[in-house]
N, C-alpha and C positions, 0 to 999 in steps of 0.2 A: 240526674241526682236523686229524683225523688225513686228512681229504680235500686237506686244505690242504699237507699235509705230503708227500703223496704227488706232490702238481703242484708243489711245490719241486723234491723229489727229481730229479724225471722235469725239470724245465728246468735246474737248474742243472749235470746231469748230460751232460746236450749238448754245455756248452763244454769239460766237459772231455774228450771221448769222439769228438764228433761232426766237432769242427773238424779235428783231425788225422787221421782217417781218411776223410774226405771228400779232402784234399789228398793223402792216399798215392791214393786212388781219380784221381787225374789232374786235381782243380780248384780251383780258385787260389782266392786268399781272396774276391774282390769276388764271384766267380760264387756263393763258400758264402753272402757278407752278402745275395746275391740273393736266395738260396733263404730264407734267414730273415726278412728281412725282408718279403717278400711274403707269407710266411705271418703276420708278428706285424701287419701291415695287415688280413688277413680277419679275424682276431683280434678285433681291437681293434673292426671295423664289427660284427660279427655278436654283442659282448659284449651292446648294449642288444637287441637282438632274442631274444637267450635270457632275457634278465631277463625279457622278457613273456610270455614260452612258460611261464616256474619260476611266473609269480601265476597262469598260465591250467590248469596242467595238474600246477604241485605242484613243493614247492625237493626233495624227495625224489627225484621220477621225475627229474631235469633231474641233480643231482646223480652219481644211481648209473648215468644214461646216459653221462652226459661221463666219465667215470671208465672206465667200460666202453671207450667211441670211443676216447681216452687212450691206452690198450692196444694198440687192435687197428690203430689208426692211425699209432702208434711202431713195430708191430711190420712195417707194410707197409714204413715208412720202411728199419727195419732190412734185408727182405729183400734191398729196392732196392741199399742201399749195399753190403750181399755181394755182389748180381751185379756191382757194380762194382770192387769190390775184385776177385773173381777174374776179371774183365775180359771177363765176357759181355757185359755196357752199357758202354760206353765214351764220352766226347767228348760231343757237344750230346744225347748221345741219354740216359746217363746224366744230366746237368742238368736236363731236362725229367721227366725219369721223377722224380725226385725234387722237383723243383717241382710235381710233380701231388700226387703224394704228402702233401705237407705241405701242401700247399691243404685236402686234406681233414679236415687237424687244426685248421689255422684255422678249418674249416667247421663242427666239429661236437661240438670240444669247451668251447668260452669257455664252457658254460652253468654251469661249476663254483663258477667266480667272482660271479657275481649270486645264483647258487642259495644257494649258501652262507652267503652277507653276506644275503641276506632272513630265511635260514632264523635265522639267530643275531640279526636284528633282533625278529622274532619271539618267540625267547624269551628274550632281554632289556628291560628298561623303561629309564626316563629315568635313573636313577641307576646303570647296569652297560651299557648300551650300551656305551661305550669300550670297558671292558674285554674284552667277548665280541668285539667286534671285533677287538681289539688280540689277542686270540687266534688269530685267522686269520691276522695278520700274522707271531707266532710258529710259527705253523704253516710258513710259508712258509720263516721264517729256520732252522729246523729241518731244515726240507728240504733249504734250501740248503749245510748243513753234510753231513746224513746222503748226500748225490749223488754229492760227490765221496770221501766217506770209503769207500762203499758201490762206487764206483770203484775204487779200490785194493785194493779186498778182493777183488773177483770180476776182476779182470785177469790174473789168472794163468792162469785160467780158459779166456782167451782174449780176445780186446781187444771183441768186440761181448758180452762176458757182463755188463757191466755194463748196457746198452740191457735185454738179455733181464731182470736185476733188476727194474730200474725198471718195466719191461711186468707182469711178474706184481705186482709191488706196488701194480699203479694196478687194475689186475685185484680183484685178495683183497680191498684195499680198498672197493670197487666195491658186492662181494656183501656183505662187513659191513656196509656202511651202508643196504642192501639189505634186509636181516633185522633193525639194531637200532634205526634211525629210526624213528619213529611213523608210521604206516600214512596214506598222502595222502587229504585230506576230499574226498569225490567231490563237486562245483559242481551242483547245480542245472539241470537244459538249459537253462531260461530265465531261470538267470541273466545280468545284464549283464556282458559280458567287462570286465577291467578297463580303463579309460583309459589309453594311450600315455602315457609323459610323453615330451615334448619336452626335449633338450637344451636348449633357447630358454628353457625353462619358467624364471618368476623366482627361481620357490622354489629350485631346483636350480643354478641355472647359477652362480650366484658360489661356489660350494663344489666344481662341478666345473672352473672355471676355474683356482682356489686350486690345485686337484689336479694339474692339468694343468700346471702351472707348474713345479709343485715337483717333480716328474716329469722334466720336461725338463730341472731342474737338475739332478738324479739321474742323468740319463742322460749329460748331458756330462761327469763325472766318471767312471762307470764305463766306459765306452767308452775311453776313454784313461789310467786310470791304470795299467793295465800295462805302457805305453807309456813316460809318467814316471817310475816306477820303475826301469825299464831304464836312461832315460837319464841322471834323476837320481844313480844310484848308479853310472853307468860298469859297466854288467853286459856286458860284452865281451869278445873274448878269440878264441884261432885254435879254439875247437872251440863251432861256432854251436849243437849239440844242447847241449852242458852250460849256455852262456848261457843257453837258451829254456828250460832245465828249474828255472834259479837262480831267473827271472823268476817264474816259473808258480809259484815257492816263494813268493817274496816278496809277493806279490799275492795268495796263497793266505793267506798268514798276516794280511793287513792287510782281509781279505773276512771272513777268521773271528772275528778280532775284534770287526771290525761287528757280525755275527750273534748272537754269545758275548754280545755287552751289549745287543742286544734282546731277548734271553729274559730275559737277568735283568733289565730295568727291567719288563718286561712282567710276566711271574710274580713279582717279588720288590715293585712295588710296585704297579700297575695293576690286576691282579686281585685283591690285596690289597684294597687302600685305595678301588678306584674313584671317582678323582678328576672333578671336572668337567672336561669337555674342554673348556670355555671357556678354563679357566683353566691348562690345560697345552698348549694347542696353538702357543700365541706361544713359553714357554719350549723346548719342544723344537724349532722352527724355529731358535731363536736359537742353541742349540747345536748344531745341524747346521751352521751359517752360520761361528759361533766355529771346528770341528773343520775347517769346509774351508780357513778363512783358516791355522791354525795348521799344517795340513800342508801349505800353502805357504812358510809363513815359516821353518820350524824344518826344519832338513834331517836331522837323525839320524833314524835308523829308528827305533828304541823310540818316539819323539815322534810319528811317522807312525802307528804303531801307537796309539798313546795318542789321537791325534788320532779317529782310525775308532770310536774306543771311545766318545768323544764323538758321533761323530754317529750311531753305533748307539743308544745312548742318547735321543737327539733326534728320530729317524726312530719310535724304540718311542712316545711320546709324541704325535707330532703325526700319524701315518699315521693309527690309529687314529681319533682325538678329529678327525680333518676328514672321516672316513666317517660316523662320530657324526651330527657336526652338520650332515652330509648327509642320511642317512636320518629327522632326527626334524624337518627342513624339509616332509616329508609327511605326510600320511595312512597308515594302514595300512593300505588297498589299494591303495596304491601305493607299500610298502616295495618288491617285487620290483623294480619300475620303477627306484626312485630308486638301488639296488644296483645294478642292471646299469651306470645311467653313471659312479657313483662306481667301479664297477670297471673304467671302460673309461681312466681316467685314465692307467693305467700304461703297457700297450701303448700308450696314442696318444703319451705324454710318449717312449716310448723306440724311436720312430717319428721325431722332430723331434730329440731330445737327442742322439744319440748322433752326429746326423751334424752338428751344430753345434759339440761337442767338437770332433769331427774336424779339422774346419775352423778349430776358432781354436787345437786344436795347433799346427797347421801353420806360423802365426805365432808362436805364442809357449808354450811348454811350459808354463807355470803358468796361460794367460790360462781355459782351464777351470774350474781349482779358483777362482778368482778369481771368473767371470762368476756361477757357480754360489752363492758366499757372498754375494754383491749381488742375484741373487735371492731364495732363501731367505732372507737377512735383510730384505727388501723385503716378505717375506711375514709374517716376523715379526714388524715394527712395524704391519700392516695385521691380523692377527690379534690386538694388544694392545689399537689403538687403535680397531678396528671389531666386529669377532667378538665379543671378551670381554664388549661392553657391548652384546649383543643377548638377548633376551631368550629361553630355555630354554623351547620348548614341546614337549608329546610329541607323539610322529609316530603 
């Protein structure tokens, strides 16, 4: 968790940090979404490939490596974007230096995400799966609050000190888990390496499809509801910094929200009570689906807020319990396997999502929150009336 916590921090701390001083450094927003997005593509390819490296060689080693790479691959990033700020790299040359750069993060860190999710399938069974999972997930939404708060604290400092945060915390991190993990079982030389799974594999793929789905509806929401908030509330005006800083409030407040009520369904009832994720994974679908329609329909902020509150709530419930009943579709040696695709879901969903939003902003301001509740709830009745009534084997 506290791993999980630390790759919140260090992503979520990008958008606030990375996007506006890349454009002080001389380049526009598509050239930034280039540089990101080519990186969250090796990303997302190279996730199932470290899942089989973490059953071959240990969720430990793969773990306190990514963590490590994390660091020192944030910090190349950082040096890059200084030279560009003070205008040593400049134009295509800066773009490239920095597309290199972040290629090597997509290269060499994804192993954190399948290491992690094995390592806690592991030592979870059939009755606390969800929950241990669902703890990763709060690990994330943790993070994603501690990034930008941890932002404003070290800005004063100077605008790249919060990058330099996040590097030593993925760092210290790194070496904890390093010393307080359980020491990796050395394999046998002839032993048999595990079996590949295949995304194709039957067992797998309906769970990683589900994922993948529900992902991309994910991401056509977030991708643009900074956008509808802007336009929804008329945030305009003759001085364009204080608009973009009102924005960046308001969108700040309805993110934290989210996060604020996945921790609490998560710790207040999830690791509590550890419920069957059969049986919660249609209801929190359905109130993701409920929360996107309502912050459609109801235009007052507090409701917008209240609405994210719902589908933070919904997201804590179903993210978990469809990783769940991903990994206990396998054997246990082939939990590594089955983690790595369950966690290749995100990045590939926010690869397709975010540029589909895009595009049906463009049409119509709400057609996202919309397209987005017709999936997710599409998911919902297919979770009620298929999922629920399958039958609970251990993996």
């Amino acid at each position: 968790m506290l791993a999980t916590i630390a790759m919140g921090a260090g992503m979520s701390i990008n958008f606030v940090v990375v996007a506006p001083l890349t454009r002080k450094a001389g380049l526009g927003e598509v050239e930034v979404a280039a540089i990101l997005t080519l990186s969250t593509l090796l990303y997302a390819v190279m996730i199932p490939r470290w899942g089989r490296i973490a059953d071959r060689v240990g969720r430990k080693r793969v773990m306190v490596f990514s963590l490590i790479a994390m660091g020192v691959t944030n910090m190349a990033f950082l040096f890059a974007l200084e030279a560009g700020l003070a205008g040593v790299i400049t134009g295509t040359s800066l773009m490239l230096t920095l597309i290199f750069v972040r290629l090597w993060f997509g290269l060499l860190t994804p192993g954190l995400q399948p290491a992690s999710m094995a390592a806690m399938t592991d030592a979870t069974t059939i009755r606390d799966r969800a929950a241990g999972l669902g703890m990763l997930g709060a690990g994330m939404s943790i993070g994603s609050i501690l990034g930008p708060a941890g932002a404003a604290a070290l800005a004063p400092f100077g605008a790249l000190a919060p990058l330099w945060g996040t590097i030593v915390f993925c760092i210290l991190i790194g070496i904890l888990l390093g010393f307080s993990l359980p020491r990796t079982v050395k394999r046998p030389r002839n032993a048999a390496r595990p079996k590949p799974l295949s995304m194709f594999d039957a067992r797998v793929r309906p769970h990683l499809l589900f994922l993948l789905s529900y992902f991309i509806g994910v991401g056509m929401v977030q991708q643009t509801l900074g956008w509808f908030i802007e336009d929804r509330y008329a945030l305009a005006g003759d001085d364009p910094a204080a608009v973009g800083q009102t924005a960046v409030l308001y969108t700040g407040i309805v993110f934290s929200c989210m996060a604020v009520s996945t921790i609490a369904v998560q710790f207040g009832y999830i690791s509590r009570l550890k419920p069957d994720p059969r049986k919660i994974l249609w209801v929190g679908l359905a109130l993701v689906a409920v929360g996107y329609t309502a912050a459609d329909v109801f235009h007052a902020f507090p409701v917008l807020c209240a609405a994210f509150l719902l589908i933070g709530a919904g997201s804590a419930l179903a993210i978990p319990s469809a990783n769940a009943l991903g990994s206990l579709s396998v054997s246990r040696e082939e939990q590594g396997a089955a983690a790595a695709l369950m966690s290749a879901a995100p990045p590939a969903g926010f690869i397709f999502g975010p540029l589909m939003g895009a595009g049906l902003y463009q049409v119509n301001h709400a057609l996202p929150l919309i397209a987005s509740a017709v999936l997710v709830g599409s998911l919902a009745v297919y979770a009620m009336l298929v999922t629920a009534r399958r039958p609970l084997a251990e993996g």
